[in-house]
C-alpha positions as CSV (number, residue, x, y, z in Angstrom):
1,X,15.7,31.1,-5.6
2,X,15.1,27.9,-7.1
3,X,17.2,24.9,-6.9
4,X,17.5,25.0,-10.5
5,X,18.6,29.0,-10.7
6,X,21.1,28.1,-7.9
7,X,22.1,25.8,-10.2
8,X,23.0,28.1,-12.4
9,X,25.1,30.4,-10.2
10,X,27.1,27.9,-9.1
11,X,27.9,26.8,-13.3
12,X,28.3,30.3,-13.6
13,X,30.9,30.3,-10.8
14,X,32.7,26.8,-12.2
15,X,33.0,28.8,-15.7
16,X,34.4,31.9,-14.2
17,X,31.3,33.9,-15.3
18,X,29.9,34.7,-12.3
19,X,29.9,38.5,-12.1
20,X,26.7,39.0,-14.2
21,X,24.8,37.7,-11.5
22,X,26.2,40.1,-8.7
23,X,26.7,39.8,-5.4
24,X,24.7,36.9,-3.1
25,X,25.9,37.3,0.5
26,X,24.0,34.7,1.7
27,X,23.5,32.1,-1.0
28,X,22.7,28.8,1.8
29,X,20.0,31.3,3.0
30,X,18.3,31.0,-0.6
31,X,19.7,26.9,-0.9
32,X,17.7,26.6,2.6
33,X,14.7,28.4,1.7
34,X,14.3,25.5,-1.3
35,X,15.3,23.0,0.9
36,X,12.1,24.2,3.4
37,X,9.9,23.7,0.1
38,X,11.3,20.6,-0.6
39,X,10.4,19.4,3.1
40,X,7.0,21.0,2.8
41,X,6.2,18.9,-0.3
42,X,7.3,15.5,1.1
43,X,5.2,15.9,4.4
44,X,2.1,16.6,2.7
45,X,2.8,13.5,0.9
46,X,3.6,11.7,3.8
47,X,0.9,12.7,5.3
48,X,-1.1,12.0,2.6
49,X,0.2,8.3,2.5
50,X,-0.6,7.9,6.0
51,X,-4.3,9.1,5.8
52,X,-4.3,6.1,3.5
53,X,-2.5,3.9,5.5
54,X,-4.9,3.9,8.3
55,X,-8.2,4.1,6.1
56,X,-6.4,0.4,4.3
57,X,-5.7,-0.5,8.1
58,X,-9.1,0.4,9.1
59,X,-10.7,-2.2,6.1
60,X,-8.7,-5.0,7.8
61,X,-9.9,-4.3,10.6
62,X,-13.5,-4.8,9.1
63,X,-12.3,-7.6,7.0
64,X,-10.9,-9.7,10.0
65,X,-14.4,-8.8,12.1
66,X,-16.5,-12.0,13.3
67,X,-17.1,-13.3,9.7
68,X,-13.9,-14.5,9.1
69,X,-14.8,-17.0,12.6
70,X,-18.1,-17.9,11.2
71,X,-16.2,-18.7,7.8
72,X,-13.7,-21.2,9.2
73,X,-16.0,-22.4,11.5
74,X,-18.4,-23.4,8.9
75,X,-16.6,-24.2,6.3
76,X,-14.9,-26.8,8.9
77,X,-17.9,-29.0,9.3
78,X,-18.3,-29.5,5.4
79,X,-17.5,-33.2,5.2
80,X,-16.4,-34.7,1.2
81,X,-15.4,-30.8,0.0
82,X,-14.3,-31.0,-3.4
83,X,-14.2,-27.5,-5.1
84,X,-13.5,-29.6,-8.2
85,X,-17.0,-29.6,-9.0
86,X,-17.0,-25.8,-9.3
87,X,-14.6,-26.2,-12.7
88,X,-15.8,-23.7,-14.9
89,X,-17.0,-21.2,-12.8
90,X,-15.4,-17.6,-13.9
91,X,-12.9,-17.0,-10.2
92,X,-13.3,-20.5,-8.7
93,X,-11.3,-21.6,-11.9
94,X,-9.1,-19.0,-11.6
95,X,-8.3,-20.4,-8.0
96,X,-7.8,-23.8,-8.9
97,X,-5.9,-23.0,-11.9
98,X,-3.7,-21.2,-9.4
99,X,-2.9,-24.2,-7.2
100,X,-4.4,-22.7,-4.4
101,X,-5.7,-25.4,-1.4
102,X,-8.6,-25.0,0.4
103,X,-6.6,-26.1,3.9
104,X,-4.3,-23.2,3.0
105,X,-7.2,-20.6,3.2
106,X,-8.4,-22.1,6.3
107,X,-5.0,-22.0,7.8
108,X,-4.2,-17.8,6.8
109,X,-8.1,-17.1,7.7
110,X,-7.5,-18.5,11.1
111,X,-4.8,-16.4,12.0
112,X,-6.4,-13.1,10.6
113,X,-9.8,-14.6,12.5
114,X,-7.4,-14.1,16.4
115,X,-6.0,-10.6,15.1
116,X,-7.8,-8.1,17.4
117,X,-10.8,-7.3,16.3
118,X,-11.1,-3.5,17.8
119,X,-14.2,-1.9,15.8
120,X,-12.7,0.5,13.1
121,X,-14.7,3.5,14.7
122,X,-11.9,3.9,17.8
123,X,-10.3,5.2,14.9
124,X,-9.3,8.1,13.6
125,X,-8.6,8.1,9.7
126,X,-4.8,8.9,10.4
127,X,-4.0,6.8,13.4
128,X,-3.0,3.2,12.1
129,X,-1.3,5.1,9.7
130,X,0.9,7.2,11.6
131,X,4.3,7.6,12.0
132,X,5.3,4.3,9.9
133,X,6.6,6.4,6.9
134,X,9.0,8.6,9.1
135,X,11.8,6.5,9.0
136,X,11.9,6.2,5.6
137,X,10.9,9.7,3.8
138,X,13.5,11.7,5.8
139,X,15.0,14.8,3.8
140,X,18.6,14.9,4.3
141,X,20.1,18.3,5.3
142,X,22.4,20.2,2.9
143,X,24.3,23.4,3.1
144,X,26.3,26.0,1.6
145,X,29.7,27.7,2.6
146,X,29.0,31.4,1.8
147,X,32.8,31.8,2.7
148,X,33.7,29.6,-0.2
149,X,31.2,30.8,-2.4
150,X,32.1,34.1,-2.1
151,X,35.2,33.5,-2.6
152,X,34.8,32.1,-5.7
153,X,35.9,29.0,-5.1
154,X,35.1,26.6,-8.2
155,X,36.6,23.1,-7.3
156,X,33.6,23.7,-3.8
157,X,31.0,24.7,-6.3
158,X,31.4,21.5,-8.6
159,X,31.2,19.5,-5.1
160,X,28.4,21.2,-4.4
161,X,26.7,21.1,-8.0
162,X,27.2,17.2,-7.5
163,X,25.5,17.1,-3.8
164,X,22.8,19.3,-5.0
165,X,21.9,17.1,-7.8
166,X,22.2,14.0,-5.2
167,X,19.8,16.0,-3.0
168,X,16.9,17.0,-6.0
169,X,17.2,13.2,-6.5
170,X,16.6,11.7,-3.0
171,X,13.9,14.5,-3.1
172,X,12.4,12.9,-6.1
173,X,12.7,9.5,-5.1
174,X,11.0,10.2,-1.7
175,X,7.8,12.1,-3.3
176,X,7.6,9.3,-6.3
177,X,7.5,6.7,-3.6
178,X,5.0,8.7,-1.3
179,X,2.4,8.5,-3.8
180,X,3.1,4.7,-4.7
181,X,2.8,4.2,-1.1
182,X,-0.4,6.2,-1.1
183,X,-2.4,4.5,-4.3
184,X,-1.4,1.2,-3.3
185,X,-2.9,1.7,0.1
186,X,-6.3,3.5,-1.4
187,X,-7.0,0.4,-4.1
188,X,-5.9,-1.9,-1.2
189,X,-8.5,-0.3,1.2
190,X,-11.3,-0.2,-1.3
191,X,-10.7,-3.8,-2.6
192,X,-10.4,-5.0,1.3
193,X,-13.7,-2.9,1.7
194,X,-15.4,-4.6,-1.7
195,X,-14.4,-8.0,-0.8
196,X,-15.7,-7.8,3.0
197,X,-19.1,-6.8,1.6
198,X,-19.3,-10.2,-0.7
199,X,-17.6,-11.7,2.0
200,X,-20.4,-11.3,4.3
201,X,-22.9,-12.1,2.3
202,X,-21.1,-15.5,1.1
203,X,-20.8,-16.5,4.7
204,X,-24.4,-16.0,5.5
205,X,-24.8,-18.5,2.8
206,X,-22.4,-21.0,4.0
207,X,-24.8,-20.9,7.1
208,X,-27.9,-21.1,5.6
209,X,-27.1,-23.9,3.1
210,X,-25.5,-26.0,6.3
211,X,-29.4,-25.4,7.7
212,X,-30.8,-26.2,5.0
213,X,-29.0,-29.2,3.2
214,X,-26.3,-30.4,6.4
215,X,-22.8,-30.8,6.3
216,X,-22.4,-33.4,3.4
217,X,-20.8,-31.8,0.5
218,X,-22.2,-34.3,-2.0
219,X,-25.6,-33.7,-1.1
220,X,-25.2,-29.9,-2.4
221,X,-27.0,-28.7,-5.5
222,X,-24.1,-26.6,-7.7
223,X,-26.0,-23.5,-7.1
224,X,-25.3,-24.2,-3.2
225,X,-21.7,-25.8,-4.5
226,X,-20.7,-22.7,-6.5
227,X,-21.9,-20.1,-3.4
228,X,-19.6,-21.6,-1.3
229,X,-16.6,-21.6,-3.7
230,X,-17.4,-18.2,-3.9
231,X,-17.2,-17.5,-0.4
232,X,-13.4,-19.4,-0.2
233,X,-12.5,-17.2,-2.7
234,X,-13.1,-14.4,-1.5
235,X,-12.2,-15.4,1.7
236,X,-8.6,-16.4,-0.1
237,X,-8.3,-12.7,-1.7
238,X,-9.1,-11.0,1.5
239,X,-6.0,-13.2,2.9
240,X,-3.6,-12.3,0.5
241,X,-4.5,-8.5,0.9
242,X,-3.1,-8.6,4.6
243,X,0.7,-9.1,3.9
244,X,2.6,-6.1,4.7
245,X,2.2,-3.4,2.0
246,X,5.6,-2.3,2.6
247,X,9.2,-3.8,2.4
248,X,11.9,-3.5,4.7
249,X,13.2,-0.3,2.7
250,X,9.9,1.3,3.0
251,X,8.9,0.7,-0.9
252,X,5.2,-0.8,-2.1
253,X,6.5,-4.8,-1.6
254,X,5.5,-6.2,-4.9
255,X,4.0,-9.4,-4.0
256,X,1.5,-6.7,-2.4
257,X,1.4,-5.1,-5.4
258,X,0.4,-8.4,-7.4
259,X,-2.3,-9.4,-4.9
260,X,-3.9,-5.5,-5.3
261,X,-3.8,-6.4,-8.9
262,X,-5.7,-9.5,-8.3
263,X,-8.1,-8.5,-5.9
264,X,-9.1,-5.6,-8.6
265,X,-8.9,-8.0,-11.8
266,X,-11.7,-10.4,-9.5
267,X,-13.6,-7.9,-8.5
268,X,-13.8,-6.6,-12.5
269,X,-15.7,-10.1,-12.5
270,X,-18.5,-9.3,-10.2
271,X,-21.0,-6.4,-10.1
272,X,-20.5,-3.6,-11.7
């Protein structure tokens, strides 16, 4: 039986019009056999989420590798830096207009530059990812006293209509924030992934144009100016993307949420 059909009986049983649907004897053993479907659904979900989960945690992992050293160490011998010069320029403007500072970057980029640094290929897909969503995407048991419903008892089956409909909504919940959990972590991973890729390629440029031109920020052409705004900004998205994805309550935390947003919206501005 379904949740919903049992829903019906026990109406039925409220009403007094019961008898049409004849005898059940066992009437939890149908309630538990829904109850094993409902579990069924929300692990493959959860497993789902975390096969995401560790994929996103795997494209930190790349994202914090030995360019986010070279970054900060580059960027720290610039002397005169005044991305103020780069006004106008389609995502350095957007950072200014923000009110974002350049010794804020430096300061996040350093921390994610001492996380550990293990390559992402010790990895399996599912093992960063693992075991975080337990706590929180736990179907609670429920039962049914075939004594009582047997016995027609209708003030039980109205307590039990009520804990039923509790249930299909914890159910609910749990499976509509599985796959929040799991398309937050996906577009986190691939805009972690995207970034990292113009990341390294922005601090090969930082390098070069130190080799090239030296350390003095005024004696930069905007060409050079505008790569290496490019390279703080992108530096600066790949910082906001390693907050946790999750609250304490185990829901998408929505200041993670925002920065997916912006990380995709910045990206929209790049190659196709």
């Amino acid at each position: 039986m379904t949740i919903t059909y049992i829903f019906q009986i026990l109406e039925a049983v409220v009403k007094g019009d019961a008898e049409k649907y004849g005898v059940i004897p066992d009437m939890n053993g149908e309630l538990q056999k829904a109850v094993r479907r409902s579990r069924r659904r929300v692990a493959r979900l959860r497993e789902r989420a975390q096969y995401e989960l560790g994929e996103m945690d795997k494209a930190k992992v790349a994202a914090a590798n030995d360019n986010m050293r070279r970054f900060t160490k580059s960027l720290g011998k610039i002397r005169n830096l005044n991305l103020e010069d780069c006004r106008g320029l389609i995502g350095i403007e957007d950072f200014l207009e923000d009110g974002n500072r350049i010794h804020e970057v430096m300061e996040m980029a350093k921390k994610i530059e001492h996380m550990s640094t293990v390559s992402s290929t010790a990895y399996t897909p599912m093992s960063l990812g693992f075991g975080v969503l337990e706590t929180y995407t736990d179907v609670a048991p429920i039962e049914i006293d075939n004594r009582k419903f047997n016995a027609g008892d209708k003030e039980y089956c109205l307590q039990m209509i009520k804990k039923l409909h509790a249930f299909q909504d914890s159910v609910r919940e749990v499976c509509s924030r599985l796959l929040d959990i799991t398309e937050c972590a996906r577009e986190r991973g691939d805009a972690l992934n995207d970034l990292a890729d113009y990341f390294a390629d922005g601090v090969d440029s930082l390098e070069r144009i130190q080799m090239q031109s030296g350390g003095d920020w005024k004696l930069y052409t905007l060409a050079q100016k505008m790569q290496i705004g490019r390279a703080i900004q992108v530096a600066q998205l790949i910082t906001l993307l390693f907050r946790n994805l999750m609250d304490g309550a185990g829901h998408v935390d929505e200041q993670s949420r925002s920065a997916i947003k912006k990380a995709q919206d910045e990206l929209l501005k790049r190659d196709a």
